[in-house]
C-alpha positions as CSV (number, residue, x, y, z in Angstrom):
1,X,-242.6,4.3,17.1
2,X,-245.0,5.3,19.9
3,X,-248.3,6.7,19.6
4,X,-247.0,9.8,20.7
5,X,-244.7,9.8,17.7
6,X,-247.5,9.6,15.2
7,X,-249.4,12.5,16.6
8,X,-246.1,14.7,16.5
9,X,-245.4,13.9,13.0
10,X,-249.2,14.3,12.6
11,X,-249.5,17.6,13.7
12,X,-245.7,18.6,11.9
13,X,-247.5,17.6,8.7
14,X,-250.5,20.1,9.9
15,X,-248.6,22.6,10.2
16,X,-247.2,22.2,7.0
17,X,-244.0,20.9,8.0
18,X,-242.2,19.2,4.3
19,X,-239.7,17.6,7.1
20,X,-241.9,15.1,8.4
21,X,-243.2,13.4,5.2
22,X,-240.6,11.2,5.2
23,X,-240.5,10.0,9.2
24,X,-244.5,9.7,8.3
25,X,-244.0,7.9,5.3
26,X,-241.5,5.1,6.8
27,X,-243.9,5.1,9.7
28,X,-247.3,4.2,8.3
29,X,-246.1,2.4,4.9
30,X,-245.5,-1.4,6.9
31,X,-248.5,-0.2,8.6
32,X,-250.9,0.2,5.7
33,X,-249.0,-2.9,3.5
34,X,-249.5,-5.5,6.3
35,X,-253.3,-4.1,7.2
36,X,-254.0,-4.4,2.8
37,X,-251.9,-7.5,2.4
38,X,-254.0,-9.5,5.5
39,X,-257.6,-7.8,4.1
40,X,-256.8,-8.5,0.7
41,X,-254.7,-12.0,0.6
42,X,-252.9,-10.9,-2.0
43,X,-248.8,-9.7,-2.0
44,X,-250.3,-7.7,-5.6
45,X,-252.7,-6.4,-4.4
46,X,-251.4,-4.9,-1.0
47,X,-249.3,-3.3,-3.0
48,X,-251.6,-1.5,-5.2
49,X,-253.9,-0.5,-1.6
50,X,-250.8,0.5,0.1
51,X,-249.7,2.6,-2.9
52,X,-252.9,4.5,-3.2
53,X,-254.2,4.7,0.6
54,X,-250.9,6.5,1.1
55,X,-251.2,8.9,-1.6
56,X,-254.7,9.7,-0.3
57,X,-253.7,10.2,3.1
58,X,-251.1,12.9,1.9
59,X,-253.7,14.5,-0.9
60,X,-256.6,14.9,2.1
61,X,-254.2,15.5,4.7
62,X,-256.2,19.1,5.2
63,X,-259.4,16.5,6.1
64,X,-258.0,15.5,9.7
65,X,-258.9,17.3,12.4
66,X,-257.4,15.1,15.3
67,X,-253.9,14.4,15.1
68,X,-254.5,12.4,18.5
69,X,-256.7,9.9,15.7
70,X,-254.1,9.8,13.2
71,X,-253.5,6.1,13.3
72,X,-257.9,5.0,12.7
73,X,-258.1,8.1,10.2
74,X,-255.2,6.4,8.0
75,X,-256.4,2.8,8.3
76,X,-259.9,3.8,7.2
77,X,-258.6,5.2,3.9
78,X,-256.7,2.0,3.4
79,X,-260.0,0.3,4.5
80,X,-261.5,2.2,1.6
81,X,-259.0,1.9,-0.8
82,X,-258.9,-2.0,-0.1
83,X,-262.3,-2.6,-0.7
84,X,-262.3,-0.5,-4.0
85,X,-259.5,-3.1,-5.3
86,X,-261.2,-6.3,-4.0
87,X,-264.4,-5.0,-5.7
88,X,-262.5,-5.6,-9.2
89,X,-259.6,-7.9,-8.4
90,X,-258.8,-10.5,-10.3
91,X,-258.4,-12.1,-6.5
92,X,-261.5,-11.6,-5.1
93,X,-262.8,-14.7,-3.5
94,X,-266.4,-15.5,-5.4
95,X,-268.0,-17.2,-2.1
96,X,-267.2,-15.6,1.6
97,X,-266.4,-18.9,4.0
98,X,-269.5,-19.3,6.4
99,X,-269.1,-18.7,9.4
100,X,-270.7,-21.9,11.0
101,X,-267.8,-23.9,9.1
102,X,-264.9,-22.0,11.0
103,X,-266.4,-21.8,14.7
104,X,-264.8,-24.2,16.9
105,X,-266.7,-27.8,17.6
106,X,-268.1,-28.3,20.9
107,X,-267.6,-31.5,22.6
108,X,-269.6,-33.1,25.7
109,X,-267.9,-34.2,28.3
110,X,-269.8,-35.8,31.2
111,X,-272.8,-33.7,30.3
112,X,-270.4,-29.8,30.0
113,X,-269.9,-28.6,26.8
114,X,-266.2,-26.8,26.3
115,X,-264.3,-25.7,23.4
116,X,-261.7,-28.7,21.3
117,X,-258.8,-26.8,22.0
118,X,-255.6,-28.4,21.5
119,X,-252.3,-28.4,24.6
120,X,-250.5,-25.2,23.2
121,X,-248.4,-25.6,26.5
122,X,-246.8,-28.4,25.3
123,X,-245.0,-26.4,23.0
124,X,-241.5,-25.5,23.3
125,X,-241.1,-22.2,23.0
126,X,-238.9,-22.3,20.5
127,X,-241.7,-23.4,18.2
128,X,-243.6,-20.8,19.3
129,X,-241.3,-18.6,18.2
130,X,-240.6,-19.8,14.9
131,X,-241.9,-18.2,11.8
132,X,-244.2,-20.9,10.4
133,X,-246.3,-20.1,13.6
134,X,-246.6,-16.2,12.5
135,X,-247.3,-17.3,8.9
136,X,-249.8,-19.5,10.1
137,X,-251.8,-16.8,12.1
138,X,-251.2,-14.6,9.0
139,X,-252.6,-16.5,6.7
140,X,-255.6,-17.9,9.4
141,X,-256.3,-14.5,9.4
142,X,-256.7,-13.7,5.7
143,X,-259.0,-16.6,5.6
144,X,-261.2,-15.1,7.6
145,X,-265.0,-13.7,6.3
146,X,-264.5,-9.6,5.6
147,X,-266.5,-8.0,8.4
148,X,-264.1,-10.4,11.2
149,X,-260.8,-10.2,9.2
150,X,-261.1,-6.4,9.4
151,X,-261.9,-6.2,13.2
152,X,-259.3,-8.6,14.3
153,X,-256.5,-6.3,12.3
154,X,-257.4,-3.3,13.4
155,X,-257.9,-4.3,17.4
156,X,-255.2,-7.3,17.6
157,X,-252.9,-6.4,14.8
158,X,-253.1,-2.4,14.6
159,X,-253.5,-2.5,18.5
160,X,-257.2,0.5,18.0
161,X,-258.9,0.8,20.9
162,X,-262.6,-0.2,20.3
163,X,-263.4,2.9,20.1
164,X,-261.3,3.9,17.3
165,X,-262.2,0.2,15.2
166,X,-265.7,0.9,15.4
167,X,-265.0,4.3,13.7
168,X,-262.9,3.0,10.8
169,X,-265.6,0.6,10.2
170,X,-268.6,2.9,10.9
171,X,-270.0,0.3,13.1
172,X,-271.3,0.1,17.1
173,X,-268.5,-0.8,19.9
174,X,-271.0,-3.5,20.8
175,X,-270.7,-4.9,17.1
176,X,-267.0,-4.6,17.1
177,X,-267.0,-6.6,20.7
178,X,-269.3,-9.5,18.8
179,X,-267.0,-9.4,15.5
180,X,-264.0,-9.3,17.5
181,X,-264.7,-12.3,19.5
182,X,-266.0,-14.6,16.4
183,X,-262.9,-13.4,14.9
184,X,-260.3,-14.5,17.7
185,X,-262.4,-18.1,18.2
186,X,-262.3,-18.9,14.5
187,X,-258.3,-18.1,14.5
188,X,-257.7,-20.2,17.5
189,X,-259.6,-22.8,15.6
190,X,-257.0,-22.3,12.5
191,X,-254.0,-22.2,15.2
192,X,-255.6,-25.2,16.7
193,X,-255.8,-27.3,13.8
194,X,-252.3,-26.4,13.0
195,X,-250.4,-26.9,16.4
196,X,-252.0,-30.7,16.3
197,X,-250.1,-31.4,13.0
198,X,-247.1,-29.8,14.4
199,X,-247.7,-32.1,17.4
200,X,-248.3,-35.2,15.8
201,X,-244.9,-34.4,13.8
């Protein structure tokens, strides 16, 4: 469904139309799973945060005021509801990864430094296509520190303008642009490392 669609079903719900739950429901509940299951890492626990974020969203429906921002208002109650579970999951990593230990290396060649960034064109694209590529960005992206995994879904996966990601995540568009970018170097880093195996058979 379109953007569009959302803010009609949105503003159906506002005006107190029982006819679009459902439509709504179906809508947002792949939404809000994949955005829990790639924050939290865990098939369980994306459950639970998908479970409760949507039962929030219809108990403090009343609370939105834009329909136009339906899409950001709902992923910031998941946002919530997934930190509230990570905070006493039995999943919760102890240590965050640093973030010098996922950046890609730079090499010197003939006194320029550039990025190790392995021939992705010499793919077919059948392998391209191929699931074990979307599980691998998947799960490079739940490997990722908190602060970049959630900036990456919401702009790359959830398709927010920056705008809208900096207000799920109460930050400055400026820190979403910095997050952002860390985020989509250490994935290609991830993606890197795994297109060489592929490569090398």
């Amino acid at each position: 469904m379109s953007k569009e669609n959302e803010v009609d079903l949105a503003r159906r719900l506002m005006r107190g139309d029982a006819a679009a739950f459902e439509p709504f429901l179906e809508l947002f509940r792949g939404k809000v799973f994949q955005y829990a299951f790639l924050m939290c890492g865990q098939r369980e626990d994306a459950e639970e945060v998908a479970q409760e974020a949507l039962l929030k969203v219809f108990q403090n429906f009343d609370q939105l005021r834009e329909p136009e921002r339906v899409r950001p208002w709902v992923l910031r109650i998941a946002r919530n509801a997934c930190y509230m579970k990570r905070r006493k999951s039995v999943f919760a990593p102890e240590e965050e990864i640093s973030l010098d230990a996922l950046l890609p290396e730079l090499q010197q060649n003939g006194g320029q430094r550039r990025l190790e960034i392995a021939d992705w064109s010499a793919l077919p694209d059948s392998q391209v296509l191929q699931g074990e590529l979307r599980e691998a960005l998947d799960r490079a992206i739940r490997e990722l520190p908190e602060i970049y995994r959630s900036v990456i879904l919401l702009r790359d996966v959830e398709e927010l303008s920056g705008e809208e990601a900096a207000e799920v995540l109460d930050v400055s568009l400026d820190v979403v642009k910095t997050r952002l970018h860390r985020a989509r170097l250490m994935v290609r880093k991830k993606l890197d490392a795994y297109l060489r195996r592929v490569q090398k058979g």
